[in-house]
C-alpha positions in Angstrom: 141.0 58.2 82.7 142.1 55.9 85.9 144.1 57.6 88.6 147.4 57.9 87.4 148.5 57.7 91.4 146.0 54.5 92.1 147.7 51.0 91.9 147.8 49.5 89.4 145.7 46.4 88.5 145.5 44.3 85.7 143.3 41.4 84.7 143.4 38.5 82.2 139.8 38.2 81.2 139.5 34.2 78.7 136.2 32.3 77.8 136.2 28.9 78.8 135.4 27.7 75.3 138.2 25.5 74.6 142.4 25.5 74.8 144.2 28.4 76.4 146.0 30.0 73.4 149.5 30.9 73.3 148.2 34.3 72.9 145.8 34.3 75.5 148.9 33.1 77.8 151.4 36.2 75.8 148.6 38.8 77.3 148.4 36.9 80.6 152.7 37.2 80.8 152.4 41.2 79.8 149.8 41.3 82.4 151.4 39.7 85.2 154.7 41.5 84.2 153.3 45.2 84.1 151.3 44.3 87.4 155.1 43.0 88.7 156.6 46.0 87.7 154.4 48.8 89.0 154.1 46.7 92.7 150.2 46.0 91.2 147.6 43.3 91.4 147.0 40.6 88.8 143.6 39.4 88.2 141.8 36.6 86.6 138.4 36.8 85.7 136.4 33.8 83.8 133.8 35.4 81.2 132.1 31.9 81.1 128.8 34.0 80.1 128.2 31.5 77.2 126.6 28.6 78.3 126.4 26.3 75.7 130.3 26.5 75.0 131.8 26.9 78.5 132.8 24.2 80.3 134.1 23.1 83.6 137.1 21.3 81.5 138.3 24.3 79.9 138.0 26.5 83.5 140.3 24.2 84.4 142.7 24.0 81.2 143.0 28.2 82.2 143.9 27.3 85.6 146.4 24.8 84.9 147.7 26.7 81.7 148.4 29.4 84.3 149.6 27.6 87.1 152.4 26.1 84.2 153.3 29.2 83.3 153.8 30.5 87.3 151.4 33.3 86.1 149.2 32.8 89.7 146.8 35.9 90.2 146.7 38.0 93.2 143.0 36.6 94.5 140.6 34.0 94.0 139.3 34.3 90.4 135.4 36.2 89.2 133.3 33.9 86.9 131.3 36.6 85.3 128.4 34.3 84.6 127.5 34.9 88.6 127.6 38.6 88.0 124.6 39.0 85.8 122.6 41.1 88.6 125.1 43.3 88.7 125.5 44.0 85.1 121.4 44.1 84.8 122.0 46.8 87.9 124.1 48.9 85.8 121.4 48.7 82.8 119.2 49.7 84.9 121.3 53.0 86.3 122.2 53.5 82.7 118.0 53.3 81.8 117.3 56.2 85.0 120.3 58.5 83.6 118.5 58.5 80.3 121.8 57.3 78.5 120.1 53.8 77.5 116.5 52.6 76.3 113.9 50.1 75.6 113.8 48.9 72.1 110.6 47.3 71.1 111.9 46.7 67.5 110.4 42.9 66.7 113.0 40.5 64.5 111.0 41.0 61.0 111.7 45.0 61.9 115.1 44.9 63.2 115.9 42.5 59.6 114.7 45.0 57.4 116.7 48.1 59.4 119.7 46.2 59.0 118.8 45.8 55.0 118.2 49.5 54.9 121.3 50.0 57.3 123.1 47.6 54.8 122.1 49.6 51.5 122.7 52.7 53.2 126.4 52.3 54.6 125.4 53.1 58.1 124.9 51.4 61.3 121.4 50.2 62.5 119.1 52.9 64.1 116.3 51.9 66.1 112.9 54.5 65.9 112.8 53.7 69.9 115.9 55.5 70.8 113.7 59.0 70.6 110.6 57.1 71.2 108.5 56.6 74.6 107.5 53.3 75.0 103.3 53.3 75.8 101.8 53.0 79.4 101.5 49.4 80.4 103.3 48.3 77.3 105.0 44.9 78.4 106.1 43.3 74.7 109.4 41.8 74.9 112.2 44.6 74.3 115.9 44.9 74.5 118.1 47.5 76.5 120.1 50.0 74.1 123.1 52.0 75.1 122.2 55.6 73.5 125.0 56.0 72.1 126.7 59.4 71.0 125.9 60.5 66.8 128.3 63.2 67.0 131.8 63.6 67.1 134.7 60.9 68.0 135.2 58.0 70.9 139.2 58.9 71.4 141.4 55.6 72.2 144.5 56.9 73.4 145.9 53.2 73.3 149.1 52.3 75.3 150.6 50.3 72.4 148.6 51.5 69.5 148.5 55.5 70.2 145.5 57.6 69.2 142.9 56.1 68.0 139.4 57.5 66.7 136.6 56.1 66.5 133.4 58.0 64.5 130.7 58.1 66.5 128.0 57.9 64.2 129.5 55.0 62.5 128.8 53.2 65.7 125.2 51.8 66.7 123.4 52.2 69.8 124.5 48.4 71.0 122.4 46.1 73.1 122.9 46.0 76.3 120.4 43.6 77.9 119.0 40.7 75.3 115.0 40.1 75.1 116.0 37.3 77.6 117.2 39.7 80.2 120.5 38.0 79.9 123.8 40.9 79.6 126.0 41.4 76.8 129.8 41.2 76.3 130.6 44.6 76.5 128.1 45.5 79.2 129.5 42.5 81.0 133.3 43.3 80.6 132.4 47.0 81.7 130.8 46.4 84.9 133.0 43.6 86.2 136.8 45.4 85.4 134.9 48.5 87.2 134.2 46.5 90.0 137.2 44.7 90.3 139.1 47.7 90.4 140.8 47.4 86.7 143.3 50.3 86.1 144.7 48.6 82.7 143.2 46.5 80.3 145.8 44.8 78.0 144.4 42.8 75.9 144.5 41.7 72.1 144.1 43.6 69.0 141.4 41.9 68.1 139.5 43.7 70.8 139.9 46.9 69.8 137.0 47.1 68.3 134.9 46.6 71.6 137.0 49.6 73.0 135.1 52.5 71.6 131.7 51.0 72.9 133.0 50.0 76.0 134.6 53.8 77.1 130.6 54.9 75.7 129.6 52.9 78.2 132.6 54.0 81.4 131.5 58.0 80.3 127.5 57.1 80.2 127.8 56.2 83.8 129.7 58.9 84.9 133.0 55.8 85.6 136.7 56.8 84.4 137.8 54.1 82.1 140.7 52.0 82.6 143.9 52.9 80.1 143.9 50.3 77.4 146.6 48.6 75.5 145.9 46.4 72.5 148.9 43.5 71.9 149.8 42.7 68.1 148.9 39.2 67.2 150.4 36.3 67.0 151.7 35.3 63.4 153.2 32.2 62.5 156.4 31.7 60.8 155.1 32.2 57.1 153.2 35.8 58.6 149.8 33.9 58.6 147.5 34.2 61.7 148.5 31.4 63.7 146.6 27.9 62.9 146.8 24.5 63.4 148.8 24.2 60.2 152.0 26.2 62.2 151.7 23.4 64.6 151.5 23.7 68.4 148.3 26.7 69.7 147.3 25.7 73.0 149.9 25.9 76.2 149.1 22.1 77.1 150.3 21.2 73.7 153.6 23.3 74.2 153.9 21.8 77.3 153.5 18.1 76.0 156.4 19.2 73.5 158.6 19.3 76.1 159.3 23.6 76.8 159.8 24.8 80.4 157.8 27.2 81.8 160.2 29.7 82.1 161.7 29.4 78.8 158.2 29.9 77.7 157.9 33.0 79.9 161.0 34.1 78.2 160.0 33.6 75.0 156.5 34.9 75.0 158.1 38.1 76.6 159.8 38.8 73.4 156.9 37.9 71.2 156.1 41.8 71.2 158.1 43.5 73.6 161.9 43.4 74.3 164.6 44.8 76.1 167.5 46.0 73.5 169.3 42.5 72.4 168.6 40.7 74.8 167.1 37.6 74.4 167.8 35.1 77.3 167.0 37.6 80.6 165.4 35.9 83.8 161.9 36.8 85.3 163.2 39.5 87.8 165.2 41.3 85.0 162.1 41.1 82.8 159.8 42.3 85.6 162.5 45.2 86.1 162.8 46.2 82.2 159.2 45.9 81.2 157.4 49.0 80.3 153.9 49.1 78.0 155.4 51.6 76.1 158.1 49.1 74.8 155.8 46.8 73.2 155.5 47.0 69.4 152.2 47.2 67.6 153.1 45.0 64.4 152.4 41.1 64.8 154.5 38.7 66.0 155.5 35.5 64.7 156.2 32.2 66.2 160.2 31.5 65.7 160.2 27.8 66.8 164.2 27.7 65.9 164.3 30.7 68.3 161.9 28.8 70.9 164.4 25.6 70.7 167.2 27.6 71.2 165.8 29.4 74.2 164.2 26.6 75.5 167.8 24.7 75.2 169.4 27.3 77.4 167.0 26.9 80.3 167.4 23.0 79.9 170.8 23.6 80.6 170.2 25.1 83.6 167.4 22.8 85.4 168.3 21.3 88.3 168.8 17.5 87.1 166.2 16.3 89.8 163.7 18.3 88.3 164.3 17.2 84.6 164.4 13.3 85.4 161.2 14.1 86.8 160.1 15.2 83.7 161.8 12.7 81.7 159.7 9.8 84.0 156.8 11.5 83.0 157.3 11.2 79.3 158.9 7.6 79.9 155.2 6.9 81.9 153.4 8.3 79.1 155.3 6.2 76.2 154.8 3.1 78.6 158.4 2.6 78.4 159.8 -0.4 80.1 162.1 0.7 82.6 164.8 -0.9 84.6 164.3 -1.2 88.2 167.2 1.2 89.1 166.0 3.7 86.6 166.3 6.8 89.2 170.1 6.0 89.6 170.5 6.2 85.4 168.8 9.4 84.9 170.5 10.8 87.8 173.9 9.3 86.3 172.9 10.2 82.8 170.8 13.2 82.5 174.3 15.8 83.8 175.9 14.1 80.8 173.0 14.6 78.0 171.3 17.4 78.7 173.6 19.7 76.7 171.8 18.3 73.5 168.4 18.3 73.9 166.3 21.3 73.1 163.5 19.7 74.5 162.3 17.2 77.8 161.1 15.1 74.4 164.4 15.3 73.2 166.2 14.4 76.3 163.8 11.4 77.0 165.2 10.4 73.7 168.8 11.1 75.3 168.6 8.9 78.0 167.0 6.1 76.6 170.5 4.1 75.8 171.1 3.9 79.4 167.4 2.1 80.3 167.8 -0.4 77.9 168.4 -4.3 79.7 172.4 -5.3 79.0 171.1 -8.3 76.9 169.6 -6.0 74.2 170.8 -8.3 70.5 172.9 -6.3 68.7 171.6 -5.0 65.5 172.3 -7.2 62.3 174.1 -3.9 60.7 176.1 -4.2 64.4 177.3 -8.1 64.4 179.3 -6.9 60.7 181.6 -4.7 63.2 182.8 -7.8 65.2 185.7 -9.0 63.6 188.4 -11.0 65.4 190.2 -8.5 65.9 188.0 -6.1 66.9 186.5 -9.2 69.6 189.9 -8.9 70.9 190.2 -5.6 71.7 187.4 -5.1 73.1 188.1 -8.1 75.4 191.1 -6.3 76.2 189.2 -3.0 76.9 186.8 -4.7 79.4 189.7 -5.8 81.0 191.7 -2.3 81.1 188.3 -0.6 82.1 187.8 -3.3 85.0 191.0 -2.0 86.7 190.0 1.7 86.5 190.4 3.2 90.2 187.4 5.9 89.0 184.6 5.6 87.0 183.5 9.5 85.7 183.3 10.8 82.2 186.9 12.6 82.3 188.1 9.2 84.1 187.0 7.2 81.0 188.6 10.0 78.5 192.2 9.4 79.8 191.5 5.9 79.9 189.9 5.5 76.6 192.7 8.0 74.8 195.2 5.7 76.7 193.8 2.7 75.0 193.2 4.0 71.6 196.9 5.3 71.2 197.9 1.7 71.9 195.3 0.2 69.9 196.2 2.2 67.2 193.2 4.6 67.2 189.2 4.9 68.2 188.8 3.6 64.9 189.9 0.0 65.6 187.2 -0.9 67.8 185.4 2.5 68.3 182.5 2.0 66.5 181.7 -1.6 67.6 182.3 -0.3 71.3 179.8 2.5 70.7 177.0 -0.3 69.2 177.2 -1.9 72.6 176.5 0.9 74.6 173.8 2.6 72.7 171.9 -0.5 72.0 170.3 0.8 69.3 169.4 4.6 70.6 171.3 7.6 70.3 174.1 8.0 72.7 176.4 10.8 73.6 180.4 10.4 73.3 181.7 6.8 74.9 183.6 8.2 78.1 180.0 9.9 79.0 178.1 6.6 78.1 180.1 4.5 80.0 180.4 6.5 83.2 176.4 6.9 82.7 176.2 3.3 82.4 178.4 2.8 85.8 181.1 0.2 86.1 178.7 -2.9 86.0 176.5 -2.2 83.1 178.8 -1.2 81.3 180.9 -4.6 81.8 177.9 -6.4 81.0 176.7 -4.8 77.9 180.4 -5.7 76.5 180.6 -9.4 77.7 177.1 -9.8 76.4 177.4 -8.7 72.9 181.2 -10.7 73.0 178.9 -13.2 73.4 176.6 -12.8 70.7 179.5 -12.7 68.2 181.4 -16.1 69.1 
């Protein structure tokens, strides 16, 4: 095994093949966090070793996936795909050790081993594993790993515990292809040896490499890294997680409106937790987070719990940083926006932010204080404006033009003042609160108006007075 007293490194290891899953970015967060926690080194490595499918847009959806999630690794990142020599290299040290060899089996040969292989219940077994190849012989071949037939391949997995794995229900995999191009597992092998990888935690649904890929670490005389195989991801119904439980990628999660740290503190806990607690910061996390602590059954995607955690850290963005984010989502709706709009969100975004478990949601928040002064009143609206409800609210602008202050508790006091002479909210409440949504939602009216300011909200109640002679 690795040297208990090396440092510790980790590595998140994706194909560039598509979206970064949420569960590619759960390992990447256990990763960074045990690196964190032991004073390690996080790595990245890019297995873009499938040509056809990798592409230069999805190397660049991992990057910016990670750079969303503040999940940065400690060095410039390894494409394995430039590697190849030195994977063929360790074929080749495997080939002089006598722990691998050339298979000459042609593809009608290796179909009908895998029939008999099939009928038999036994993995494939090519005649060239005990077989010389002749002198001269140059027919196209692939590299074998000879595998051990006896005994077990022990997995002492962090998260799992023991595992064994039956040797001889394990073939002698390939190594090199006819094309001379690597495999996976050779691949995976050579590079997390070379890059120094003390842990590999990864997902369960790599397990299965892991028997092979220690065959490989003990053929060449390398200690193997400890490995530690995460639960999956379920959604809520206990599924595997699929584009029917909605959101996958971390760009899509993102577009929903989450914060990367409420996503960092929600992935944390997809898995792995700390007693109760469920709202802890990145340095607590880093301090609490132990392998051992992580649970082997699946998880499943709680989007109530997501909302609610993703609420809390709403609630504590700086307000800059969230009207950024609103402009963002106000750029991408092609909103038409006043041309004070940075003074609104900075008046109304304090005032709103409470509600919104999402930027989405807070976009939606704000959107009473873009809208122009003139905005006609709804026809459902006009039915509020009676005479006498015109005349109180004339006499409302009036009281409010006097006010020394304009802030939310400055409107309360004068708006309870006014109601308890008016004879309640309900006397011209409702019609007051049409104005000054304009048709979107709106928090209560002492926080609209003092997000409004003084003059727009003067306006939108002369206008719609107005509207209604």
């Amino acid at each position: 095994m690795s040297d208990p007293d090396s440092p510790v490194v980790t590595r998140i290891a994706p194909s560039p093949t598509g979206m970064m899953h949420i569960g590619t970015a759960r390992a990447a967060l256990f990763n960074w966090l045990f690196a964190r926690h032991t004073g390690g080194k996080f790595l990245l490595r890019i297995e873009d070793t499938d040509r056809e499918r990798s592409t230069p847009q999805a190397v660049e959806a991992i990057f910016a996936g990670l750079r969303w999630l503040g999940l940065e690794p400690d060095a410039a990142p390894v494409f394995q795909f430039s590697r190849a020599e030195h994977h063929r290299a360790a074929a080749m040290d495997l080939l002089a050790r006598g722990a691998a060899y050339r298979c000459y089996m042609t593809v009608d040969e290796l179909a009908e081993e895998r029939e008999r292989a099939r009928a038999e219940g036994r993995p494939v077994r090519s005649p060239w594993r005990d077989r010389e190849a002749p002198p001269g012989t140059n027919a196209p071949h692939v590299i074998r790993l000879r595998a051990p037939q006896d005994g077990d391949t022990i997995v002492d997995d962090l998260v799992k515990g023991r595992v064994a794995f039956r040797n001889r229900e394990l073939d002698d995999l390939i190594l090199i292809r006819a094309d001379g191009t690597p495999t996976y597992n050779l691949a995976v092998v050579a590079d997390d040896h070379d890059m120094g990888v003390t842990h590999v935690i990864r997902g369960d649904d790599h397990l299965a490499n892991t028997p092979r890929q220690m065959q490989i670490y003990q053929a060449l005389g390398w200690s193997p890294p400890k490995f530690g195989h995460l639960p999956l991801i379920h959604g809520p119904d206990g599924a595997k997680l699929s584009k029917r439980h909605g959101a996958q990628a971390v760009s899509e999660f993102a577009d929903m409106g989450y914060l990367p740290e409420a996503m960092r503190n929600y992935l944390a806990r997809l898995g792995w937790g700390h007693g109760d607690d469920e709202i802890f910061s990145d340095a607590e996390a880093i301090a609490w987070f132990e392998i051992a602590d992580v649970v082997s059954a699946p998880a499943r995607l709680d989007w109530p719990k997501l909302n609610h955690v993703n609420q809390h850290y709403i609630r504590l963005a700086d307000d800059t940083r969230l009207a950024a984010l609103v402009m963002d989502v106000l750029r991408s709706r092609e909103a038409h926006l006043p041309h004070d709009v940075a003074a609104r969100l900075a008046r109304t975004i304090p005032l709103v932010k409470e509600g919104a478990k999402t930027v989405l949601e807070l976009t939606d928040l704000v959107l009473f204080a873009l809208r122009p002064h003139d905005t006609p009143l709804a026809d459902k609206a006009r039915n509020l404006f009676t005479e006498e409800v015109k005349a109180r609210l004339a006499r409302l602008a009036a009281n409010l033009g006097d006010a020394p202050e304009w802030t939310s508790s400055a409107m309360h006091e004068r708006l309870k003042t006014f109601a308890d002479a008016e004879g309640g909210f309900g006397k011209f409440g409702p019609a007051l609160r049409a104005i000054l949504a304009a048709g979107a939602v709106a928090p209560d009216l002492a926080s609209a108006l003092a997000a409004l300011d003084r003059g727009e909200s003067l306006a939108r109640i002369a206008d719609a007075l107005s509207q209604v002679q």
